[in-house]
FITI-326883 format. One record per residue (C-alpha): residue in one letter; x, y, z; residue number from 1. Coordinates in steps of 0.05 Angstrom, whole numbers, always signed. Layout:
BASE;A;X;Y;Z;NUM
...
END
This chain:
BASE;X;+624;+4537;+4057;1
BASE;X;+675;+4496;+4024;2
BASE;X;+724;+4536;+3976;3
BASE;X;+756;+4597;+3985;4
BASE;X;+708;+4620;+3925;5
BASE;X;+649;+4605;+3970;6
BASE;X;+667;+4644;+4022;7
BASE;X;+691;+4702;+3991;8
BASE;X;+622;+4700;+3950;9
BASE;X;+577;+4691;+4011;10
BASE;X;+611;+4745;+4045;11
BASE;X;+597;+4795;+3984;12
BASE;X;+528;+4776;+3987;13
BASE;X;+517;+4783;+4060;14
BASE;X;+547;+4844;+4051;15
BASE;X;+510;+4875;+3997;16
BASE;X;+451;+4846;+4048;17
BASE;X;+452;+4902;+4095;18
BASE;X;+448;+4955;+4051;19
BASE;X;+378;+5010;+4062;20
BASE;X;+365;+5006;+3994;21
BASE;X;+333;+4944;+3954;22
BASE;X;+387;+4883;+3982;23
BASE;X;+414;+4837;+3937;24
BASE;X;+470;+4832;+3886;25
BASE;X;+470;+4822;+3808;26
BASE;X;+524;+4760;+3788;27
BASE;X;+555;+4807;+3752;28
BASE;X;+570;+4849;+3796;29
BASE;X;+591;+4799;+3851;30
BASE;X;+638;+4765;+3810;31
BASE;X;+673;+4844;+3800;32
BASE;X;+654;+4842;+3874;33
BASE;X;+697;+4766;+3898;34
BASE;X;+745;+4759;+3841;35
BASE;X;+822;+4773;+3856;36
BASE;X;+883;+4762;+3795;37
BASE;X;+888;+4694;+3779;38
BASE;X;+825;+4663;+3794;39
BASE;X;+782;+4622;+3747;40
BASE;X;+716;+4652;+3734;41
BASE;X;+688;+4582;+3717;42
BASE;X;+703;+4563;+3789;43
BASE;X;+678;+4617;+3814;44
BASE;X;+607;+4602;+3778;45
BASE;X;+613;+4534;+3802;46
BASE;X;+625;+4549;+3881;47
BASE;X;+563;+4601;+3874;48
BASE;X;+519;+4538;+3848;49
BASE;X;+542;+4500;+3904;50
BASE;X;+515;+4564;+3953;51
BASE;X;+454;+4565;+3927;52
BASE;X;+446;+4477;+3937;53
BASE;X;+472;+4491;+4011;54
BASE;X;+453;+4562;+4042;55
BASE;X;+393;+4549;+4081;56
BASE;X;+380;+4629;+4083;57
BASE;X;+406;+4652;+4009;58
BASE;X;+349;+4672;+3960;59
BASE;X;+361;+4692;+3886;60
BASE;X;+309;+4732;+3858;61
BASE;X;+303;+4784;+3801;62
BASE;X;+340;+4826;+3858;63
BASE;X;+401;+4774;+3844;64
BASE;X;+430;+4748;+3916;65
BASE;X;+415;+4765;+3976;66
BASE;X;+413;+4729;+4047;67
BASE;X;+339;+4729;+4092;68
BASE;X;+319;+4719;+4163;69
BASE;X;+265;+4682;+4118;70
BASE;X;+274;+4599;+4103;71
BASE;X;+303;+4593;+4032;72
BASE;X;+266;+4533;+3993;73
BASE;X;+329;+4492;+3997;74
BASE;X;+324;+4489;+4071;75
BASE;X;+248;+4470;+4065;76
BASE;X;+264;+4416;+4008;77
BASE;X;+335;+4392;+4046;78
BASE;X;+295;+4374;+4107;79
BASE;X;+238;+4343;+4067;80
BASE;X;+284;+4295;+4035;81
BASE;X;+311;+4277;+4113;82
BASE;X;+243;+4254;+4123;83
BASE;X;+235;+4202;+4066;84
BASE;X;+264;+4139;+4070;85
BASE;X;+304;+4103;+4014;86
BASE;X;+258;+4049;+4020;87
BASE;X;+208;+4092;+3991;88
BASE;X;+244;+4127;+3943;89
BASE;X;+258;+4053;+3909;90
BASE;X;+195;+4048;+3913;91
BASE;X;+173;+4115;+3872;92
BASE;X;+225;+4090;+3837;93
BASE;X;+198;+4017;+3816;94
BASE;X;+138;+4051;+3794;95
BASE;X;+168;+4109;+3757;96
BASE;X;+204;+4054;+3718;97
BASE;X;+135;+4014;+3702;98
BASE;X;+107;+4073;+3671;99
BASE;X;+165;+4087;+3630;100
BASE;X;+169;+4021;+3595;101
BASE;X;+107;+3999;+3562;102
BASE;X;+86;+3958;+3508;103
BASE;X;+98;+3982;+3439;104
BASE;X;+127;+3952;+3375;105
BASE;X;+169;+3910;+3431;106
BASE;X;+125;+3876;+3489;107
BASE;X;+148;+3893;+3559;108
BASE;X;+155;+3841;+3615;109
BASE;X;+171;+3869;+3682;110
BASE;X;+224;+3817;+3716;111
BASE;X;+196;+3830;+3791;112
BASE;X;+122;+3828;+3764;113
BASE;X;+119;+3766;+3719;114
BASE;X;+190;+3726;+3698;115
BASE;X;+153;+3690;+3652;116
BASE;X;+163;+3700;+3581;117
BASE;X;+137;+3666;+3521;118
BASE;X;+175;+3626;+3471;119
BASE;X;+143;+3640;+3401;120
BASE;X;+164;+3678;+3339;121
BASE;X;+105;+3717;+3329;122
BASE;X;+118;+3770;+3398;123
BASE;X;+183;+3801;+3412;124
BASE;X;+194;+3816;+3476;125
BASE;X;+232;+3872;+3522;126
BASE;X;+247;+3838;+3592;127
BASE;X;+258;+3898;+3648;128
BASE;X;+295;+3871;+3708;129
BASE;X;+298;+3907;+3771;130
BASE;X;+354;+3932;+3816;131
BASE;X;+332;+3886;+3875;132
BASE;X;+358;+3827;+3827;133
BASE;X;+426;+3846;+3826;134
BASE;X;+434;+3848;+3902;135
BASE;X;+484;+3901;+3933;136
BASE;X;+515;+3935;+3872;137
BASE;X;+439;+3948;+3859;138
BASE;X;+453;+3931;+3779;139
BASE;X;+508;+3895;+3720;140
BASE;X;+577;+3926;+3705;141
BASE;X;+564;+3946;+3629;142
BASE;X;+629;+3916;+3601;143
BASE;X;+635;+3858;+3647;144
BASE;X;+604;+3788;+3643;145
BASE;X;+538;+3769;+3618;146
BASE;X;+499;+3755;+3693;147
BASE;X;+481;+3678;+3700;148
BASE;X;+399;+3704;+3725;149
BASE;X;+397;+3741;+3652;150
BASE;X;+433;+3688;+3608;151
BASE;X;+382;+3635;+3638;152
BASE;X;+334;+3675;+3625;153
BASE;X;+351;+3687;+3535;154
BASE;X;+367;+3613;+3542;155
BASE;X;+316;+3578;+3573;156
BASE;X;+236;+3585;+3578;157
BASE;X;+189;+3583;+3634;158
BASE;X;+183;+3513;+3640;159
BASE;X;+258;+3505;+3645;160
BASE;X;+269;+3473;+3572;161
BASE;X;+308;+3508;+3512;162
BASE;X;+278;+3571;+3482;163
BASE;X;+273;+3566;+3409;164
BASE;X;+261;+3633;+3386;165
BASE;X;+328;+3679;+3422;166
BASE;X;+322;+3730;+3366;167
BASE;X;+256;+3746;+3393;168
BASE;X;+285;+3773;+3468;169
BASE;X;+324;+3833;+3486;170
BASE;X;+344;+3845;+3565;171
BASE;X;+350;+3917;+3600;172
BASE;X;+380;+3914;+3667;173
BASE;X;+398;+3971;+3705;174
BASE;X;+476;+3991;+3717;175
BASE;X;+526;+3981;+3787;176
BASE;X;+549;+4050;+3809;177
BASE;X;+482;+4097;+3789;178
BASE;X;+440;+4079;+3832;179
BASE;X;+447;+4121;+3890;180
BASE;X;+440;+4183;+3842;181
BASE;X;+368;+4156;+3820;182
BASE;X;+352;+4138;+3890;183
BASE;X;+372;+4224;+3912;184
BASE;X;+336;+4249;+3845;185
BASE;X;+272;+4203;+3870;186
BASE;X;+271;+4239;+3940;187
BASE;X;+280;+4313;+3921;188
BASE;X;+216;+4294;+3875;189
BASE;X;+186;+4262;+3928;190
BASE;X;+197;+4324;+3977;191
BASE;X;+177;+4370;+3926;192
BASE;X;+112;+4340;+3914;193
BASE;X;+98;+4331;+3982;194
BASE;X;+112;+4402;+4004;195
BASE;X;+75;+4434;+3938;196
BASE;X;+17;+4397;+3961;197
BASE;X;+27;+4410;+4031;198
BASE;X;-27;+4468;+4058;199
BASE;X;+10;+4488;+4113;200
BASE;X;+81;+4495;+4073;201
BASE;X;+41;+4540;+4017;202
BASE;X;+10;+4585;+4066;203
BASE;X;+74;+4603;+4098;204
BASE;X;+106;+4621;+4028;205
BASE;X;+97;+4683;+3995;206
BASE;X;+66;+4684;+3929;207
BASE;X;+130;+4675;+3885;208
BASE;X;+152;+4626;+3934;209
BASE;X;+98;+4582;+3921;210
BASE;X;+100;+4591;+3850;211
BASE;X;+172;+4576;+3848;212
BASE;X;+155;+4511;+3894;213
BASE;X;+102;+4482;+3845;214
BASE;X;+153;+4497;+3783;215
BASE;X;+206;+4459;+3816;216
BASE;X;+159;+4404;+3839;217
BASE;X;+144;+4397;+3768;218
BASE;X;+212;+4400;+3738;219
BASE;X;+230;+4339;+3801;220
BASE;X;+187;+4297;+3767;221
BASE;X;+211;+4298;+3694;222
BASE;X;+294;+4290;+3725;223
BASE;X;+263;+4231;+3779;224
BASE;X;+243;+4198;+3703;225
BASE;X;+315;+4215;+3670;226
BASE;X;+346;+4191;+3732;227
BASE;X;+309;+4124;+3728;228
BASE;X;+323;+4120;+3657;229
BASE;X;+399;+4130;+3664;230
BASE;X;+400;+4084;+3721;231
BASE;X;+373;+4020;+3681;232
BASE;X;+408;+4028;+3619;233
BASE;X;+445;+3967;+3598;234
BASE;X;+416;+3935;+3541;235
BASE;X;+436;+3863;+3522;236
BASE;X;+421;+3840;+3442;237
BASE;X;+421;+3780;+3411;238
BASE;X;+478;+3779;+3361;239
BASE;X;+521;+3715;+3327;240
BASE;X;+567;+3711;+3386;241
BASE;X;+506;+3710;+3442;242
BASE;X;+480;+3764;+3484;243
BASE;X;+524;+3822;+3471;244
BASE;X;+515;+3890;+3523;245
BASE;X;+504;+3951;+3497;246
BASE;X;+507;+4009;+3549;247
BASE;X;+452;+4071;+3525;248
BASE;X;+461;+4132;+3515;249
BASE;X;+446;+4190;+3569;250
BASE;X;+379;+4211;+3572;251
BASE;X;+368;+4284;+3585;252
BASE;X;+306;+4325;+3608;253
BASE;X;+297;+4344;+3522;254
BASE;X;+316;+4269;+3503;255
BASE;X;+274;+4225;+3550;256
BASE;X;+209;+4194;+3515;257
BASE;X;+145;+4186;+3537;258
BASE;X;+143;+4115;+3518;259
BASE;X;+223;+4095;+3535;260
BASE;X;+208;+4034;+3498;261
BASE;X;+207;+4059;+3441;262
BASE;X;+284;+4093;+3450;263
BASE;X;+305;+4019;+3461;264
BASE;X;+279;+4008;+3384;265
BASE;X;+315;+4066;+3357;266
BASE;X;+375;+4040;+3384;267
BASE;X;+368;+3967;+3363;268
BASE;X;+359;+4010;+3296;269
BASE;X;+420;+4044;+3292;270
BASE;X;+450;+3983;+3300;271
BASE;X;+422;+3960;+3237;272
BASE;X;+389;+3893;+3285;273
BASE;X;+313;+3914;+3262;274
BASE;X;+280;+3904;+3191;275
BASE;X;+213;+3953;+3198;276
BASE;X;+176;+3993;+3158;277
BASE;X;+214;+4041;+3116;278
BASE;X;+291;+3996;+3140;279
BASE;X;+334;+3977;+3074;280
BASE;X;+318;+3908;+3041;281
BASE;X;+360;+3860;+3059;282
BASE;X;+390;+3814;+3003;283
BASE;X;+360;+3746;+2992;284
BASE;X;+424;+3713;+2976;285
BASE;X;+447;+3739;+3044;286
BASE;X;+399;+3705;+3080;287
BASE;X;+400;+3638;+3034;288
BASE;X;+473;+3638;+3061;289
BASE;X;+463;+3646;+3126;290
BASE;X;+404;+3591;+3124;291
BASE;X;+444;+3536;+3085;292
BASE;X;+421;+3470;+3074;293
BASE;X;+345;+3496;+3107;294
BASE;X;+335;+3526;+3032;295
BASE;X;+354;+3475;+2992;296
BASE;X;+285;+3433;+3000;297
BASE;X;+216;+3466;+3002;298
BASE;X;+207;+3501;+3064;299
BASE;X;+139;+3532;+3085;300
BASE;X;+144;+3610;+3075;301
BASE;X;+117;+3615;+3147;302
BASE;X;+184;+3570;+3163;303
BASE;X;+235;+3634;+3147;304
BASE;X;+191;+3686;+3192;305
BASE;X;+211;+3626;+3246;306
BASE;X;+285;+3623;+3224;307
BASE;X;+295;+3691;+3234;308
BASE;X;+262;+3688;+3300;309
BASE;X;+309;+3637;+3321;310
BASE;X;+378;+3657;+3291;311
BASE;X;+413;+3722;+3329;312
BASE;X;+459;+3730;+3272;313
BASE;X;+394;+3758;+3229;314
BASE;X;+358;+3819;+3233;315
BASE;X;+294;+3830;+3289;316
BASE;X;+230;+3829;+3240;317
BASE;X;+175;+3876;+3268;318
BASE;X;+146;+3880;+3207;319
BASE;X;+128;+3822;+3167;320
BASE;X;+110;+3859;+3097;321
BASE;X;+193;+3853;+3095;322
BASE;X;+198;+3778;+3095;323
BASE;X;+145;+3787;+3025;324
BASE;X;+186;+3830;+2999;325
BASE;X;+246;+3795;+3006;326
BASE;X;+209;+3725;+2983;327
BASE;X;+197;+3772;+2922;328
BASE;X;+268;+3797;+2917;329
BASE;X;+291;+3724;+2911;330
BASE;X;+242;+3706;+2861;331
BASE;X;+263;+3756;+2820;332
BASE;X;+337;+3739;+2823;333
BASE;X;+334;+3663;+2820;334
BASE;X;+351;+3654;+2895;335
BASE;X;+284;+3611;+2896;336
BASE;X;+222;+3595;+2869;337
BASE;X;+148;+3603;+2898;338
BASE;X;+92;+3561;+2906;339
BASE;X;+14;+3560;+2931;340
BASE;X;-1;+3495;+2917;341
BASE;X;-77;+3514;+2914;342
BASE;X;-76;+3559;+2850;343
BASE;X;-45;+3495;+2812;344
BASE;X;+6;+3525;+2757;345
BASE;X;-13;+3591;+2767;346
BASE;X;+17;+3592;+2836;347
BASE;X;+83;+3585;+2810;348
BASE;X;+130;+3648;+2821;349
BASE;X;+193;+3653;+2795;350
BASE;X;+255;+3686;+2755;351
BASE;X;+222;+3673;+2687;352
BASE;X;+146;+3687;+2708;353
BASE;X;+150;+3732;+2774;354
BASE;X;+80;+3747;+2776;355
BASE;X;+48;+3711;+2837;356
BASE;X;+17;+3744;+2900;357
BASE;X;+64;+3719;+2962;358
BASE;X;+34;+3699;+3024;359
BASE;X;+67;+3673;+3098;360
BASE;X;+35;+3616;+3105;361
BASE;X;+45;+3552;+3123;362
BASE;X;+13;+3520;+3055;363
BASE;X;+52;+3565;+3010;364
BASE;X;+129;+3537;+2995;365
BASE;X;+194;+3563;+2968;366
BASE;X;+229;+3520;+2927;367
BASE;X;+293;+3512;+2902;368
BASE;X;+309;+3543;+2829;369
BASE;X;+289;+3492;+2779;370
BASE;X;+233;+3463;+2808;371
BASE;X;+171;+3491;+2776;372
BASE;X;+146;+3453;+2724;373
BASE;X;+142;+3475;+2656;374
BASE;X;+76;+3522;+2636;375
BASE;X;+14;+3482;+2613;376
BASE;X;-6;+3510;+2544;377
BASE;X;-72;+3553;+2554;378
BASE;X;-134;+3551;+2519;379
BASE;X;-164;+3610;+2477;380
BASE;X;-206;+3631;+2512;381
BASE;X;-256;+3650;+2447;382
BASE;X;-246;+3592;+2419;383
BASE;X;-225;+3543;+2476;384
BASE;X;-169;+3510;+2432;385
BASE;X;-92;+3512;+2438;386
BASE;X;-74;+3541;+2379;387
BASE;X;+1;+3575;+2405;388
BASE;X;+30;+3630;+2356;389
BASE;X;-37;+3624;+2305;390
BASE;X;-102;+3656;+2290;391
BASE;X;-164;+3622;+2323;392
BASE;X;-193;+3565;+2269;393
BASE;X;-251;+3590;+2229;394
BASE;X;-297;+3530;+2246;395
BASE;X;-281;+3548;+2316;396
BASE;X;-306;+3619;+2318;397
BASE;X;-359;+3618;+2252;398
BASE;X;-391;+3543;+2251;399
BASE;X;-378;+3534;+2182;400
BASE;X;-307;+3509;+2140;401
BASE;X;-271;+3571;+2106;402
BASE;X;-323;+3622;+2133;403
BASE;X;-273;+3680;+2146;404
BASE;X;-241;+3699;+2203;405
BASE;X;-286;+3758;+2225;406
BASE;X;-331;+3738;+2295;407
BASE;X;-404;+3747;+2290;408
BASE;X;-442;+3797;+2338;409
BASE;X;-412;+3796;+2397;410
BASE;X;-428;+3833;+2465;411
BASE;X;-389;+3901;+2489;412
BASE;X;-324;+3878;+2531;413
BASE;X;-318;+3904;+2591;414
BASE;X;-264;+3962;+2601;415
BASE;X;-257;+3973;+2673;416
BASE;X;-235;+3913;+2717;417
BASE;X;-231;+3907;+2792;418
BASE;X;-194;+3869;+2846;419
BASE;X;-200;+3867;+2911;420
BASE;X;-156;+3844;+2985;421
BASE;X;-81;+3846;+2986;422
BASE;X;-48;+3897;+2940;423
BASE;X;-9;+3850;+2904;424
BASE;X;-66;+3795;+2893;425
BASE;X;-112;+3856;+2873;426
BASE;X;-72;+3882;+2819;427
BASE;X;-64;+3813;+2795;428
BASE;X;-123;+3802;+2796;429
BASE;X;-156;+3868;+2757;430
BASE;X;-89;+3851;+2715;431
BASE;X;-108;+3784;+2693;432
BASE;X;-184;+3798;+2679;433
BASE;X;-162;+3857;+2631;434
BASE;X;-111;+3807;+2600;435
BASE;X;-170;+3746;+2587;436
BASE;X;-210;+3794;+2539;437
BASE;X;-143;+3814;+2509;438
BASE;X;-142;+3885;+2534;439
BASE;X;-77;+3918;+2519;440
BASE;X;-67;+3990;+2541;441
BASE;X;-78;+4015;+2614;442
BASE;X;-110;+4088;+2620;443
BASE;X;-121;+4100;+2684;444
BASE;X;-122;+4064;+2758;445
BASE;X;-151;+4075;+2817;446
BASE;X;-129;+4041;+2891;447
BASE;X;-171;+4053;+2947;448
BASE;X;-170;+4036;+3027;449
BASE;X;-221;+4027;+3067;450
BASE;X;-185;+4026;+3147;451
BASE;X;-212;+4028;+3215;452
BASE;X;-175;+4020;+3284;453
BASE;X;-98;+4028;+3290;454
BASE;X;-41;+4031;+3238;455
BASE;X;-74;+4076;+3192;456
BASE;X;-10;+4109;+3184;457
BASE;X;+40;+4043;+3148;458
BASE;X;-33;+4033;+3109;459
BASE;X;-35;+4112;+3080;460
BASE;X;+43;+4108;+3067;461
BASE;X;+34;+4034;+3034;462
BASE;X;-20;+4071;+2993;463
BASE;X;+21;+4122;+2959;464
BASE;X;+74;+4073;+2949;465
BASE;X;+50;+4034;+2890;466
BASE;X;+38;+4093;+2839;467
BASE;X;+114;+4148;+2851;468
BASE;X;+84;+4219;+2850;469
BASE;X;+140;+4228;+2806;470
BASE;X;+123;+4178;+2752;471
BASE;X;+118;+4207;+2685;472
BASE;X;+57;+4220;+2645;473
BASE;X;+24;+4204;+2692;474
BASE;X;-35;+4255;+2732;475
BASE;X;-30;+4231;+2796;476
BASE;X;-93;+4251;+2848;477
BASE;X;-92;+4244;+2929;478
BASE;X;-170;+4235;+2964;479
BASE;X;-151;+4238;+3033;480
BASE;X;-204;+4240;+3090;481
BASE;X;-187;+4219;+3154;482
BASE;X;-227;+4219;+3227;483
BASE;X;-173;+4204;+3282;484
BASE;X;-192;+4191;+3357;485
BASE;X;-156;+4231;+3410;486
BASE;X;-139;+4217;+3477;487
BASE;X;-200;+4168;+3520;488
BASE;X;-265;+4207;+3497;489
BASE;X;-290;+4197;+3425;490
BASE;X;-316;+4259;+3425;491
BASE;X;-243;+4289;+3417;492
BASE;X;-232;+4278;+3347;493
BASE;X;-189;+4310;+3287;494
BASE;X;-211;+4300;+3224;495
BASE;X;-174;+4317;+3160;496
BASE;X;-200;+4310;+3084;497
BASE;X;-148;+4329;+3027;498
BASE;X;-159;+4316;+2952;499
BASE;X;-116;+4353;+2901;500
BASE;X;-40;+4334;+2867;501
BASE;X;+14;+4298;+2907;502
BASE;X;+62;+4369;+2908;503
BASE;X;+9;+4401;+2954;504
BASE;X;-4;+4337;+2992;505
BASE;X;+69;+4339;+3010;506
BASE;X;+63;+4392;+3077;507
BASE;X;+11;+4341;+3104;508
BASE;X;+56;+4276;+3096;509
BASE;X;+93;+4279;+3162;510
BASE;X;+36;+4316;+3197;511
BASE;X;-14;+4258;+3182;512
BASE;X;+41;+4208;+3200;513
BASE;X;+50;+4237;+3264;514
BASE;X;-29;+4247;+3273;515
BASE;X;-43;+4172;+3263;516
BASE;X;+14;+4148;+3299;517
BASE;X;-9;+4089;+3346;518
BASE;X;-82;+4114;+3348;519
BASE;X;-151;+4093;+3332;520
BASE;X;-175;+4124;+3259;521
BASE;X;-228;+4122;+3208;522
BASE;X;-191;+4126;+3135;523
BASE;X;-209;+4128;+3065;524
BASE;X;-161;+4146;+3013;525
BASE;X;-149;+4140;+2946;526
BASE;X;-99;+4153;+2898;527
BASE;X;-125;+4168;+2823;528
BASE;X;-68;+4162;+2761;529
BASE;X;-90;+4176;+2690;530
BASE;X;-34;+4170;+2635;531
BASE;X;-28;+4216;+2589;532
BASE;X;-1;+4160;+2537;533
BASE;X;-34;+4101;+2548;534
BASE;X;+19;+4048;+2584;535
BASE;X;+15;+3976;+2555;536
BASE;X;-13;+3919;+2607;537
BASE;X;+41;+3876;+2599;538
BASE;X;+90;+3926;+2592;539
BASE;X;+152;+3949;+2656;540
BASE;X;+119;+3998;+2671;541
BASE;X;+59;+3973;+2689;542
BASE;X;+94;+3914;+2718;543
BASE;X;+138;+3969;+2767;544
BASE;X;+67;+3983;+2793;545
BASE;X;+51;+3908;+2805;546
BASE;X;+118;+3897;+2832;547
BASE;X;+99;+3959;+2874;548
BASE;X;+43;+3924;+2904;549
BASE;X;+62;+3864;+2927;550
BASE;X;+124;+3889;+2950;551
BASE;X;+97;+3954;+2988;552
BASE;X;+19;+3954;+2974;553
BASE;X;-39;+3970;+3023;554
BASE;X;-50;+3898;+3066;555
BASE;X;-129;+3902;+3039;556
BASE;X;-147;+3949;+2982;557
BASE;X;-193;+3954;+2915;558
BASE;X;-155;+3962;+2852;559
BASE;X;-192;+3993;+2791;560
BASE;X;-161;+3987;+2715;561
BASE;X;-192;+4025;+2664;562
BASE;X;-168;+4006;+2593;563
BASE;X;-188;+4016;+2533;564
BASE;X;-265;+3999;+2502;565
BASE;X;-287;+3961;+2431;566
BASE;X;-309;+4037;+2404;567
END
């Protein structure tokens, strides 16, 4: 029994065994019972959790302790275990650890299923290698060198030439010296799940003993997962100086997630290695640094969502509504200049005139500053003459040489003007249709989505985005309504409608977010501002909310303006 604690406490117990009355002993009282001057109570707690992993015959019930004639279940579960091999605990194991890992923001590739990874920049990938690739020590020492079978692997693709993209692959391998701890974790679960479901086992078991069986068979299962977890938790990132290990942190039965994927994104997060949804912006002179001589010629925009797939020493995009904003960041500061070649001078975006919709594309270009051409003079659009800084002529608008410069009849303007797609093409577009019939003062505006299937959540958030609940004057109004599918059946269904001010909305944010989440949804929304004082159309405020939308917007969306009328 080990210790001189143990035996002292098994001898208490045994003793308090015999008695007529109910048997069994309170700890409490067998700690008053064992303990002598001197002694540590925190071994003593420690050599009674060792009794209870080792006495075939101790129970410990509400009665406290007590020793049986009766089996204890650590005598049924001890020789359970005796009967499973390790073969097939690696085995539970190997599948324990494909369930854990599955595709999410990052794409899993299971080494022992498929070595074969793609070498683009659109995917990034999470490659799971197995212990049976590490031979003997069953896994990597964290701290020690990068392995040759992993190395090849970030270096070279499938077909054996040189992969391009390296910022687009991380590597979890599992770690020497934990192994046989997730291989004993696997085959207590295994024994527990065999004896729970084992008729024979249950009918010789009391009641509470086969309740206490199925609870433990249960709780085996969630530590067999933490073991696994713990067991393959070296992580190796791209950074500027290669692969670089990072060992994870311990997983607990309250920390372990149902997707462990995603934990491998939180921590290439706190590392500051992802640019997602929500991450800071990065600066655009940064990255023109880092780049070089790659920025100072047009480059395709589509050729800097490639750059940073290739170079480890940038961030890990996952979302790609970052790269537009920081096109639009350098724009605005001069670090380069925008062009879609198909909207002629109108596609031009930069420091001076900041006003285009940005695209990743590969027929869209950044430039170097200073290489848009001047503005073409435009046309009046009454008139159809250049006439910069004056009046339109009175020929022009009456027929007739010094008729006055009043117009004759002409029909109502239009005060509401729409646009439709991207949010940032949208609200250039309702923008620029209010500004052709000289409209000058915005009123009110209206965005609306229209989503079905996943990522309703980034589309709702990108929604509220453009107009701040906390901008003045302004009477902001939430429509929410919202039909999520739950679980296989689409008859399980939650369905939530709000419309009202942003301050109540505010209880619903996270819920919604957490609603939506990865699943299948039916949303419409709409936020509704009317200004108190009319805002002018050309005016930084306004321009905020266009800044707003390309930078943040909805990806597809229906702007309204309303401004004001002729009467």
């Amino acid at each position: 029994m080990g210790s001189p604690y143990g035996r002292r406490l098994a001898t208490a117990v045994y003793l308090y065994s015999l008695t007529r009355d109910v048997p069994g002993v309170q700890p409490p009282e067998l700690f008053g019972a064992s303990l002598v001057p001197g002694d540590d109570p925190n071994l003593l707690q420690k050599a009674l959790d060792g009794l209870e992993t080792a006495c075939w015959y101790l129970h410990a019930d509400v009665r406290g302790y007590r020793f049986s004639t009766e089996a204890s279940l650590v005598k049924l579960i001890q020789e359970a275990e005796s009967e499973i091999s390790v073969t097939k605990a690696r085995t539970k194991a190997t599948k324990i650890l494909t369930d854990q890992f599955r595709d999410s923001t990052l794409k899993v590739r299971r080494h022992w299923d498929d070595a074969k990874v793609p070498d683009n920049a659109e995917d990034a990938w999470l490659v799971v290698m197995h212990w049976d690739d590490f031979g003997d020590p069953r896994g990597v020492l964290p701290h020690g060198a990068i392995p040759s079978k992993i190395q090849e692997l970030w270096e070279r693709t499938p077909s054996g030439g040189v992969r391009e993209y390296r910022n687009r692959l991380v590597v979890l391998a599992p770690s020497s010296g934990s192994h046989d701890a997730m291989v004993r974790a696997v085959k207590t679960h295994l024994a527990l799940e065999e004896l729970s479901t084992s008729s024979d086992t249950l009918g010789a078991l009391t009641p509470e003993k086969r309740a206490e069986l199925k609870d433990k068979a249960k709780e085996s299962a969630l530590i067999a997962r933490v073991a696994v977890c713990n067991h393959v938790n070296v992580l190796y990132v791209p950074m500027p100086q290669g692969l670089e290990a990072v060992q994870l942190d311990q997983v607990t039965t309250s920390s372990v997630w149902p997707n462990q994927t995603d934990a491998i994104l939180s921590r290439l997060a706190a590392m500051e290695k992802t640019l997602r949804a929500g991450d800071k912006a990065i600066d655009p002179a940064h990255v023109k640094s880092k780049l070089g001589d790659l920025m100072n010629r047009p480059q395709p925009t589509e050729e800097l969502v490639r750059a940073f797939a290739r170079r480890p020493d940038l961030k890990m995009v996952f979302d790609r509504a970052q790269l537009v904003s920081l096109i639009s960041a350098g724009v605005r500061n001069g670090v380069w200049e925008y062009q879609d070649p198909d909207r002629g001078h109108d596609g031009w975006a930069t420091k001076e005139r900041p006003g285009a919709s940005i695209r990743l594309a590969a027929d869209v270009l950044l430039h170097p500053p200073g290489s848009a051409p001047s503005p073409a003079e435009q046309a009046c659009p009454l008139c159809d003459t250049v006439h910069p800084g004056r009046g339109c002529p009175d020929e022009a608008l009456n027929g007739t040489p010094g008729g006055g410069t009043q117009l004759g009849l002409q029909p109502a303007k239009p005060s509401v003007f729409n646009g439709t797609g991207a949010a940032g093409s949208a609200f250039a577009q309702a923008r620029g249709a209010a500004a052709d019939l000289q409209r000058e003062s915005l009123r009110k505006l209206k965005i609306e989505i229209d989503h079905l299937g996943a990522g309703g959540g980034p589309e709702l958030l990108r929604l509220h985005s453009i107009v701040p609940a906390a901008t003045l004057g302004a009477d902001l109004t939430y429509d929410v309504d919202v039909i999520v599918t739950l679980g296989d059946g689409p008859q399980h269904t939650a369905k939530v409608s709000y419309l009202g001010a942003p301050g109540d909305y505010a209880p619903l944010r996270e819920a919604l977010k957490q609603l939506l989440g990865p699943r299948e949804s039916v949303l419409k929304a709409a936020v509704t501002a009317v200004f108190a004082v009319p805002l002018p159309l050309s005016g930084d405020a306004v321009e905020r909310f266009a800044q707003a939308a390309r930078d943040t917007g909805p990806t597809k969306c229906r702007i309204s303006m309303h401004t004001e009328s002729d009467e």
